[in-house]
C-alpha positions as CSV (number, residue, x, y, z in Angstrom):
1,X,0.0,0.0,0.0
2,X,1.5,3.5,-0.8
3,X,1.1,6.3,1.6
4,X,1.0,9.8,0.9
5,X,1.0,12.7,3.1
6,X,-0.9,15.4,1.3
7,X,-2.4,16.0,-2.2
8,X,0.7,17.4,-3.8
9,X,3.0,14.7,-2.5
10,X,0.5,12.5,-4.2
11,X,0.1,14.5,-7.3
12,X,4.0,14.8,-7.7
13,X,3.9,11.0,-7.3
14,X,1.5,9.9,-9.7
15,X,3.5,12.9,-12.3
16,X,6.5,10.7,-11.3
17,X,5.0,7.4,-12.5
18,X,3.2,9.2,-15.6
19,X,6.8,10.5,-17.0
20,X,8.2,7.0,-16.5
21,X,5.3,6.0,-18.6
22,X,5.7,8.9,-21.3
23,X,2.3,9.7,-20.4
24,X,3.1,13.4,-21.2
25,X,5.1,12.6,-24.4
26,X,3.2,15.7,-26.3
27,X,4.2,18.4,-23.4
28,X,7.5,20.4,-22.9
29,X,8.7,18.2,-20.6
30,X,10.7,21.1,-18.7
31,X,7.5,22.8,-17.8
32,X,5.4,19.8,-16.5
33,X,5.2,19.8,-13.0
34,X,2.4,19.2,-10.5
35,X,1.0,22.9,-9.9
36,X,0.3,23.2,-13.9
37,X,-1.4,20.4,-15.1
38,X,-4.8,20.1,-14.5
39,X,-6.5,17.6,-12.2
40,X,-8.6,15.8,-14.6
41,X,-5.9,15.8,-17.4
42,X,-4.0,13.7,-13.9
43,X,-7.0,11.7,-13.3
44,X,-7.5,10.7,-16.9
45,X,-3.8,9.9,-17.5
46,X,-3.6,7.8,-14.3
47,X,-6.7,6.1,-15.4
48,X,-5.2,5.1,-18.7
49,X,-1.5,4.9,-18.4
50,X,-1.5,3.1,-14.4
51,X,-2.2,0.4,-12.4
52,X,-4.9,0.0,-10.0
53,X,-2.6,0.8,-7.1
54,X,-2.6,4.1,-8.5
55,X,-5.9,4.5,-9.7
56,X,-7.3,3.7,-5.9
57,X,-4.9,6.6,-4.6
58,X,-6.8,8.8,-6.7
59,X,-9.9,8.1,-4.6
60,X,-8.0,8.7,-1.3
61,X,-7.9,12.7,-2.5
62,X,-10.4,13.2,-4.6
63,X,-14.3,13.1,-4.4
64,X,-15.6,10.2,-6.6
65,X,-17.9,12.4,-8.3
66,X,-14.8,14.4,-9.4
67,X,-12.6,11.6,-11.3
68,X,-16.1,10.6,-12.6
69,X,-16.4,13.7,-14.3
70,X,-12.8,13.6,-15.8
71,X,-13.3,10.3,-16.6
72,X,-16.3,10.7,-18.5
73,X,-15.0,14.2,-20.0
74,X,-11.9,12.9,-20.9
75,X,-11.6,9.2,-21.8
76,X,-15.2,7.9,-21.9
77,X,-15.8,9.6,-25.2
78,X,-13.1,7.4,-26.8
79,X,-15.6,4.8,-28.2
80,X,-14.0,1.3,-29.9
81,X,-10.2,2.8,-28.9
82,X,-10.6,2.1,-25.3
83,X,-13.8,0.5,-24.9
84,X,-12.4,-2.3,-22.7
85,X,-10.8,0.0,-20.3
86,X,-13.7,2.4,-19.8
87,X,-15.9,-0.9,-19.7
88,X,-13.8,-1.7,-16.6
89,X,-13.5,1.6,-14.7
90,X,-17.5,2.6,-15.3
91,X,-17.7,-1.1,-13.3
92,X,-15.4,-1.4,-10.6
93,X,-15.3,1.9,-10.1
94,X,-18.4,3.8,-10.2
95,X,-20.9,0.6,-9.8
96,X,-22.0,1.0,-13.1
97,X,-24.8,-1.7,-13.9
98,X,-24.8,-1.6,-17.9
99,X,-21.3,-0.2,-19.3
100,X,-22.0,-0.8,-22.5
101,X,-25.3,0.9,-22.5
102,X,-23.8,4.1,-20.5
103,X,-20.8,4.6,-22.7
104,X,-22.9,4.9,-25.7
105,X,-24.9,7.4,-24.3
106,X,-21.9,9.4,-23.3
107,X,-20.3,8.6,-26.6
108,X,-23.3,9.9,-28.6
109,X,-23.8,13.1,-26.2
110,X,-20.1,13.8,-27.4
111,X,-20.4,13.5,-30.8
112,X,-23.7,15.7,-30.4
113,X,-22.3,18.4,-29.4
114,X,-19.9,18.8,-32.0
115,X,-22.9,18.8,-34.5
């Protein structure tokens, strides 16, 4: 289990594991650090680039409805790309009865708006 004292220790962490992932291979990697990316683009990363070890310290810092919103803003949209993975998180995570069903409406609300 990892501990963490505060919300930036963690959010330094998790930045930590993301760069050893090249999660943030499209940013100037001199200016990434934890006061200047956002939280959901940290929640959303962690979601797709980490382990659950990770993923369940996000929860230890941030309200539930919170990396549900930057979940569903961010990668839930994604469609056949990462259907399996948002499958899994709308489940385990946030008790979803009918992935399949709820990620289709969120898919279809997203390409709505763009019309």
């Amino acid at each position: 289990m990892i501990f963490i004292n505060d919300i930036d220790d963690m959010k330094r962490f998790l930045l930590k594991k993301l760069k050893q992932k090249h999660a943030f291979w499209s940013y100037d990697a001199q200016k990434i650090n934890y006061k200047n990316i956002p939280d959901e683009i940290l929640i959303a990363k962690t979601l797709f680039h980490l382990d659950m070890e990770y993923i369940n310290l996000l929860f230890c810092y941030y309200k539930a409805d919170f990396i549900k919103k930057a979940w569903r803003e961010e990668l839930a949209p994604q469609g056949d790309y990462m259907r399996n993975l948002n499958k899994f998180i709308a489940w385990y995570y946030f008790g979803i009865k009918n992935p399949n069903k709820y990620l289709k409406t969120i898919e279809t609300k997203f390409i709505n708006r763009y019309d």
